[in-house]
N, C-alpha and C positions, 0 to 999 in steps of 0.2 A: 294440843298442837304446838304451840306455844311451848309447851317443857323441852316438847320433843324436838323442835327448832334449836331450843338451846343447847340441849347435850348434843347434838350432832354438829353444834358449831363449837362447843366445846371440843369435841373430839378430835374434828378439821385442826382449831387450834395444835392442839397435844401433837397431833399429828406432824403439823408443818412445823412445831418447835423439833419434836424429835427428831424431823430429818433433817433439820437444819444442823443443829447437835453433832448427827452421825457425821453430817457431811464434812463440818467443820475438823472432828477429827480422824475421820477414814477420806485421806489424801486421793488415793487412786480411783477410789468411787467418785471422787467429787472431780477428778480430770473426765472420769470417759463423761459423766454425765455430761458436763460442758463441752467436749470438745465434737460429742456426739449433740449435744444440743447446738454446735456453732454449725457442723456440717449440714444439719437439716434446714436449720431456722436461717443462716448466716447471709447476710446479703455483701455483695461485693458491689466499690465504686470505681470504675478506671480512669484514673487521672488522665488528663492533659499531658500532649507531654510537648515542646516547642521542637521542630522538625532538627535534625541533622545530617550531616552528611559525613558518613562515618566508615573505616576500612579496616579489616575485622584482617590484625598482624595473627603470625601464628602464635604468640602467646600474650598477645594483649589487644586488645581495643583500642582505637584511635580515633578519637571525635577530632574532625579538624576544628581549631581554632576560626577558621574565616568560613565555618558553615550559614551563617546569616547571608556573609559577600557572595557565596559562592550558589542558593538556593535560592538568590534574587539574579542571579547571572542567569543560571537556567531559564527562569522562568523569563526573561528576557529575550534570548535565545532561542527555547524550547529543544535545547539540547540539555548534557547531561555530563557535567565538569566533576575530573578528578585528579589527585595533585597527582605530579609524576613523580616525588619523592618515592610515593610507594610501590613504585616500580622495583625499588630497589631489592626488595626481595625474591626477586627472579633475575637479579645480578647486572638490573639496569642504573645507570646512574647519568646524571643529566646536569646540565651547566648555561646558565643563557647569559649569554655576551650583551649584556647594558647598553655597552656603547656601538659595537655593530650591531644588536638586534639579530641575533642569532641564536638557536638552543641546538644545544649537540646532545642526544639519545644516544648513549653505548650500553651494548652490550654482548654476549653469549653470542659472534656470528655476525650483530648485526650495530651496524651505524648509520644512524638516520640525523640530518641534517636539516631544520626547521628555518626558513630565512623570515626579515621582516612582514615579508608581505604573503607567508601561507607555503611559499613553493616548499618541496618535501623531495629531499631524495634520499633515496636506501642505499647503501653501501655503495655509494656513489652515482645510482644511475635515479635519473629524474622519473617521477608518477605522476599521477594524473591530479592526485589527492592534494586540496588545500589545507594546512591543520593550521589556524592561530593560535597561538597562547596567550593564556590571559595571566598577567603577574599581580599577585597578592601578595598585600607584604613581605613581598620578596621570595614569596613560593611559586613554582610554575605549576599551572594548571591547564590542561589539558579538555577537548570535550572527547568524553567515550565514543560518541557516533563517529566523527571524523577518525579518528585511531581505530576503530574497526573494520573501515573501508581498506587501510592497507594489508597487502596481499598476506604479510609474516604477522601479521597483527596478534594469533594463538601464542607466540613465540611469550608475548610478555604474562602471560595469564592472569589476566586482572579480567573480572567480570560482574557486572552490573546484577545486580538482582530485582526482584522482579518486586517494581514499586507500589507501597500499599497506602491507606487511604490516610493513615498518621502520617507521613508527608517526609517520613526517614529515607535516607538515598545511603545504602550499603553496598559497597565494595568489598569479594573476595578474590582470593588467588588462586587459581587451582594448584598452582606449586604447591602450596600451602594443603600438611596433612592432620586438617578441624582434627582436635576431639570433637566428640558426637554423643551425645545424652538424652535417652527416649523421656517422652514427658508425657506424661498420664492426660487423658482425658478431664478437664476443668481444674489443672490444675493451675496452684497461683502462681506469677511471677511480679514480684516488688520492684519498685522503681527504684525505692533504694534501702538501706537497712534500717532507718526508722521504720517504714512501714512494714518490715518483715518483725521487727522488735513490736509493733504495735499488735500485729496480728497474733506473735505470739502468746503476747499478754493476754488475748481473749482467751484463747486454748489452756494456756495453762496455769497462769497468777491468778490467786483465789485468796477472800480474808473470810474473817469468820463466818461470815454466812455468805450465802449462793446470790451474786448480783445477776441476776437472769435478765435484765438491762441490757445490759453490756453485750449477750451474744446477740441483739437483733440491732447494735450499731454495724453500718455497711461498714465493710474492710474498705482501704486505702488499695487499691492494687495496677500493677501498670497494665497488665494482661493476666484473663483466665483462658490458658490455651486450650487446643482441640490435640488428641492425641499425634504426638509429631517426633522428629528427631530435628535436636536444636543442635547448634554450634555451639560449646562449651567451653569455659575459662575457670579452673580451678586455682586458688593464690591460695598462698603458703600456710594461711591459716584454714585450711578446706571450702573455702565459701564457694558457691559455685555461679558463675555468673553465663546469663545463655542469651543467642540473638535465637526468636524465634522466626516464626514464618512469617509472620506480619513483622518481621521487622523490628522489634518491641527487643531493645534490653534492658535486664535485670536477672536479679536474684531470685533463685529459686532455694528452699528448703534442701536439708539433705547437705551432705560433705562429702568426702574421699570414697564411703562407701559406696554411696550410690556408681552403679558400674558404666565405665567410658570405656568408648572404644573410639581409634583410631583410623580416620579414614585415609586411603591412602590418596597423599597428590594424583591426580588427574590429568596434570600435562608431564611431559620430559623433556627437560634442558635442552637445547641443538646439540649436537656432537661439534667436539672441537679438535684440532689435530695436536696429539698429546704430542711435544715438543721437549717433556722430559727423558734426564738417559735411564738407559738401562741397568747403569748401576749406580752404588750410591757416590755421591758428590762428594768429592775430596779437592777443594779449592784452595788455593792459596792467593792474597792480593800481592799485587807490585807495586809497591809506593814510587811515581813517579814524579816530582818534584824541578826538578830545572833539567836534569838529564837521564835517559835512560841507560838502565841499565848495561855493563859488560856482558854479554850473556855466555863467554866462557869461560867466568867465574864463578856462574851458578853451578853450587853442585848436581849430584842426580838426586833429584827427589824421589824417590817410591813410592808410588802410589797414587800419586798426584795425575788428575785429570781434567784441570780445570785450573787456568790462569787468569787471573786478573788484572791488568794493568790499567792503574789510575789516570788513563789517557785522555778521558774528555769531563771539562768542567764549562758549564751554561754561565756567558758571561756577561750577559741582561736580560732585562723582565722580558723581551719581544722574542726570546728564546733561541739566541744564537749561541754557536758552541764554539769553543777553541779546544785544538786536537795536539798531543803530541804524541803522533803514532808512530812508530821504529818499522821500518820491513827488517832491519837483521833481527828484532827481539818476537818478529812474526814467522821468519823461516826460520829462527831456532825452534819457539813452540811447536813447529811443525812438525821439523824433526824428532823431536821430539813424542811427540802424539797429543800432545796436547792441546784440549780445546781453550779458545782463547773466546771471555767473555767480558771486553773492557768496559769499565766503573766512568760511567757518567754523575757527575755529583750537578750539585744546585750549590757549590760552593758556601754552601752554608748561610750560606745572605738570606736573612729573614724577610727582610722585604722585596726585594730582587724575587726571590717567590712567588711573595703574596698576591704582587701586580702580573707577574707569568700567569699563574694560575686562574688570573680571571679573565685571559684573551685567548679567546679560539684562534685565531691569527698567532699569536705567539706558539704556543700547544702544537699548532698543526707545524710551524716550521723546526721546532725542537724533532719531532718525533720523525718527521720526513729525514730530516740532516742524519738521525742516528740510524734508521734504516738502511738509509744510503750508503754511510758508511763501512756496515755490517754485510751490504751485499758486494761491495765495492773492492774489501778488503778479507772476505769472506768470513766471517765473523758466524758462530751460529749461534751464539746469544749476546745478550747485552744485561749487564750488571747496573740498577738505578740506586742512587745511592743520595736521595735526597732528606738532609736530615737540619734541624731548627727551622721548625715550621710553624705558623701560629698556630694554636689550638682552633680557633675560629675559623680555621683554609682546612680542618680537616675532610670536610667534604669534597673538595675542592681538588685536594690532592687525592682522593682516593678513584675521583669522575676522570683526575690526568691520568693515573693509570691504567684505568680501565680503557681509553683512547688508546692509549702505548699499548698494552696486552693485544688490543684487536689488528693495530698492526702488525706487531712482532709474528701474529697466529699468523695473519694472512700474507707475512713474507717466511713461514716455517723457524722461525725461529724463537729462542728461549730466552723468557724475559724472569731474571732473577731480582729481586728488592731486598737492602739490606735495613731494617730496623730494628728498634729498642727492644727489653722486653716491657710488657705492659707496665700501667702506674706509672710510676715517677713523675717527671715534669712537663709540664702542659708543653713547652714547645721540643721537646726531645722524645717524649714518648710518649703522651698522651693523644698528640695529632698525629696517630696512625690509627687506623682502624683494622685494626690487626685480624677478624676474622673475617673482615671480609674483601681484605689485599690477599687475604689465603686464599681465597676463592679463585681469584682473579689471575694472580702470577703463578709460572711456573716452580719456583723455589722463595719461599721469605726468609731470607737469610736472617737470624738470630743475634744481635752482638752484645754476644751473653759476656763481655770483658766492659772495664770502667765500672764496677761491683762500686771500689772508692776513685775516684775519679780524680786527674790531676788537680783540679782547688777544691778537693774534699775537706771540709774545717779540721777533719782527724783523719788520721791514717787507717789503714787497710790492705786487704790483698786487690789485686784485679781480678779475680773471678774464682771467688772458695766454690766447694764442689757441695756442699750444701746449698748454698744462694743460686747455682746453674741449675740444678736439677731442680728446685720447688720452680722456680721461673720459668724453666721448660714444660716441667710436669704442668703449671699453669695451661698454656698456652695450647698443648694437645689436646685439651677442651673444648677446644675452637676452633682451632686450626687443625686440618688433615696433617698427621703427624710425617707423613712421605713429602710433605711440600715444606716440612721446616729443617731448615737449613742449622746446624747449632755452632755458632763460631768462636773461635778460641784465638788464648792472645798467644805471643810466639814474646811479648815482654815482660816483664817485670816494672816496678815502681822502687826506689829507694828514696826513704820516707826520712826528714829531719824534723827533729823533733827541739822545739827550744823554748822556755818558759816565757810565757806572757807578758811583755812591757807594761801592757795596761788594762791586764785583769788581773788578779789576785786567784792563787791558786790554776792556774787555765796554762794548757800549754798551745804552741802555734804548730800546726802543721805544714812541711813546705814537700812538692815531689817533683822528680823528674825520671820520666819514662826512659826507661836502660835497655837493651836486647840482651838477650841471655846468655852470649861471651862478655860484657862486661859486666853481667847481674855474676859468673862464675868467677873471672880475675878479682872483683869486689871481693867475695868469700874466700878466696885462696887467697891475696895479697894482706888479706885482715886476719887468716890463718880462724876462722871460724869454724864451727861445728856443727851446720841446720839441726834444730831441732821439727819433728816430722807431728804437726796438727792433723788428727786424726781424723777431726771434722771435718775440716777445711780440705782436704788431704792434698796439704802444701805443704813446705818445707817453709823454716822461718828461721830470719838470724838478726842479731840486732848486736850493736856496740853502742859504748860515749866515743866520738869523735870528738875533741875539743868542744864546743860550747852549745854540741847537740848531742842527741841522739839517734843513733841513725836506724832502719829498719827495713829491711825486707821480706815478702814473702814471697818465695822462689817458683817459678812457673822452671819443668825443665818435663823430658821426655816420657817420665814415670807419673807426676799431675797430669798433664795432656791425656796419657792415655786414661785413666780414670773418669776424666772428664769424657770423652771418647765413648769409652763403656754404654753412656748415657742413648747413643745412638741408636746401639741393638736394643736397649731395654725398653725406651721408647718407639721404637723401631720408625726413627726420624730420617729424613732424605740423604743424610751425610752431615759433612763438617766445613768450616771457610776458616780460614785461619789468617791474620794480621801479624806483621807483614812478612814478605819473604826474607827481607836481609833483616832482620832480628832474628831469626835461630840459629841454630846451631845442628849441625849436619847430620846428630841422632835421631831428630826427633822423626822424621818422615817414617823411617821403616818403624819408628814407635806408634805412631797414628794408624799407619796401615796397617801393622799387624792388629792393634784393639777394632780398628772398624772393621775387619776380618772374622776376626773374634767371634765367635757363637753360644750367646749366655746361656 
């Protein structure tokens, strides 16, 4: 018995060398076996995970920051707090006045007015409903029950989900159209990519012999779901990240292939009364400056449907305007047919903004004045023209327009905004939020000119027709390509060019903006030749002038229309063009024939 003891453990042996052997070098045999001995044997642990309160964007996830403040509010309470920021994706945006203790809710139809002590009124008329806000680090916070009590309450689509026993408080939109991703019965979702990399390793990293150890340590996992369809976020490297039913995110297994589909939004915007024309926008501005213009020395423009005159400029933070408005340059337009949409500016004053923009008092008598004035003098839109702005007020200014829009809509009339193109500089172009002023205003006019800008360190043209179209073509990405506006210069720059005092090698650029009869007597009185940049598709002439060099690149009726072109190919709202006494009395029937034009 004894012998036979032996050779059979001998054999055992041989045996478990051999497959150990095989296993080591037939790879595939030695995955199923493991990955088939994880599925059967494999024990799973589901971590911990510390509650949040978290609102699920349409293409990303958003754990708030002050989820501890805001999950001990609640439970104070026994209501159910969320920020209004994220309103903003159903086109609401919100403002609270610090020092009166005020928050102003705009949006799509509807403005709601929150005072200190709770009262709430909708588009002016008082409810029954108290809503407090609670401010976190300077975020306003809302409770969902009180906001659900008001009558339009569907209007913002934000909705509470149904809270589970891990202590997560999730927020969705129903604007908002999930991807949506079916998930297998027990299958796992990781808390985060260690543990998706850990479990890996069980499955598939092997050494030379079989650690059978390893498959009956428990996995790491946040959730093992029950068969469901989750809310899905795929990032650029295919990972796919999912909120399931309990609430639980993380990662799940699987990339691009695995198949998404698209659910559609669930609510619909209010209808708004569309206030744009019927055909495309051919603007022209009126620089108004100490006097207004002769207006029977303007010639006839063709084509032109839309005037601008530079008539009201905001002339303090508490939002009072100074006007200098013409009746004969209003019964000319008249006569003329033309609609007349005058250019309110913020004078450029960076701070005179900053403090406007943060009083609901100020706001509210700016926008009254310009209404008033609009119905007063009949006016069917109004041009806002607010430009050097902090980067920091960009919320700020994008919550004052959306105030301006809802009035403009609810006296019928058309609110145009003239901005940068995107990038550039934090207080010239960066503090606009350009896709979603698109949203909001009837036209965002474009001022695709300043390419090289009067104290550019080197010279340049004002708007080559390479740099308008990439920066247009941008921006149709984002913006509804019928609500952008694309504006052209009607000047020119003549650039002097003189070597360096106190650099070596460096030349100095100096310019001063010309209109285009005297960007033309320049080229004729200098008996020059433009040579024609193909790229740029500008005309360009340079001389030595004594102890410079002087340079232009020519804006005239043949660049305009190329630039022009750009409107049917994009098929943009029209064009605004700066200003009217800079050109030159070709160019109109050249614009109008190109925005005519059918590519």
């Amino acid at each position: 018995m004894k012998k036979k003891a032996t050779r059979i453990g001998i054999v055992v042996i041989v045996l478990a060398l051999i497959a150990t052997a095989v296993l080591s070098f037939n790879v595939e045999l030695n995955l199923r076996i493991r990955m088939k001995a994880h599925e059967i044997f494999g024990s799973y642990k589901v971590s911990a995970i510390e509650p949040k309160v978290i609102y699920l964007r349409e293409k990303e996830i958003e754990v708030s920051p002050n989820s501890k403040e805001v999950l001990l509010l609640n439970q104070e309470t026994g209501k159910t707090f969320f920020n209004l920021a994220w309103l903003k994706e159903s086109l609401y945006t919100h403002q609270y006045d610090e020092t009166k203790g005020q928050l102003n809710l705009v949006g799509p139809s509807t403005f709601i007015i929150i005072t200190e002590d709770g009262t709430t009124t909708i588009n002016g008329v008082g409810t029954a409903h108290r809503i407090v806000p609670h401010i976190e680090d300077g975020e306003v916070f809302v409770a969902y029950e009180d906001m659900a009590q008001l009558p339009n309450f569907e209007v913002f689509g934000i909705e509470l989900r149904e809270p589970t026993e891990n202590g997560n408080i999730v927020f969705t939109n129903s604007h908002i159209p999930y991807g949506m991703l079916e998930l297998s019965e027990k299958e796992l979702v990781f808390a985060d990519v260690e543990q998706m990399m850990a479990d890996e390793e069980k499955r598939r990293y092997f050494s030379s012999y079989l650690k059978l150890s390893s498959i009956f340590e428990p996995t790491q996992v946040a959730e093992r779901t029950s068969a469901q369809e989750a809310i899905a976020y795929v990032d650029e490297q295919g990972q796919i990240t999912v909120v399931t039913e309990e609430n639980i995110i993380g990662l799940v297994n699987g990339g691009e292939e695995r198949a998404m589909t698209i659910k559609k939004a669930e609510a619909i915007f209010p209808e708004t009364n569309d206030t744009s024309l019927n055909e495309k926008v051919m603007l022209v501005w009126e620089a108004v400056y100490s006097f207004n213009p002769d207006t029977t020395l303007i010639p006839t423009m063709t084509g032109i449907n839309v005037v601008s005159p530079t008539w009201y400029e905001m002339t303090n933070s508490e939002g009072r305007i100074s006007a200098k408005v013409s009746d004969e340059y209003i019964q000319w337009a008249n006569r003329n047919d033309y609609a007349i949409w005058p250019l309110v500016s913020n004078g450029f004053d960076i701070d005179r903004t900053h403090e406007f923009l943060k009083s609901a008092d100020a706001r509210e008598r700016f926008i009254t004045t310009m209404i008033r004035e609009a119905n007063t003098y009949g006016f069917p839109g109004i041009n806002l023209d607010f430009e050097n702005v902090y980067l920091a007020d960009k919320d700020l200014l994008t919550h004052f327009v959306n105030e301006f829009s809802y009035a403009m809509e609810e006296n019928g009339l058309v609110l145009s905004m003239d901005v940068t193109i995107m990038g550039g500089s934090d207080n010239w172009s960066k503090c606009y939020d350009h896709p979603y002023l698109g949203k909001i205003v009837d036209y965002l006019i474009i001022m695709t000119y300043d390419e090289y800008w009067a104290s550019s360190p080197v010279s340049g043209p004002v708007a080559s027709y390479d740099w308008v179209k990439s920066n247009m073509e941008d921006l149709t990405k984002v913006v509804d390509p019928q609500k952008l506006v694309l504006g052209l210069p009607l000047y020119s720059r003549v650039w002097r060019e003189r070597p360096s005092t106190e650099r070596p090698n460096q030349m100095v650029a100096r310019s001063s903006a010309i209109s285009m009869q005297v960007q033309n007597d320049f080229v004729g009185s200098n008996n020059l030749t433009p040579i024609w940049d193909d790229e740029a598709k500008l005309y360009y002439v340079a001389l030595i002038n004594g102890d410079h060099l002087a340079k232009i690149w020519i804006e005239n009726a043949e660049t305009l229309s190329h630039k022009v072109n750009l409107v049917n190919e994009f098929g943009l709202g029209g064009v605004a063009a700066w200003q009217r006494s800079f050109a030159t009395d070709d160019i109109w029937e050249a614009i109008s024939s190109a925005l005519r034009s059918e590519r």
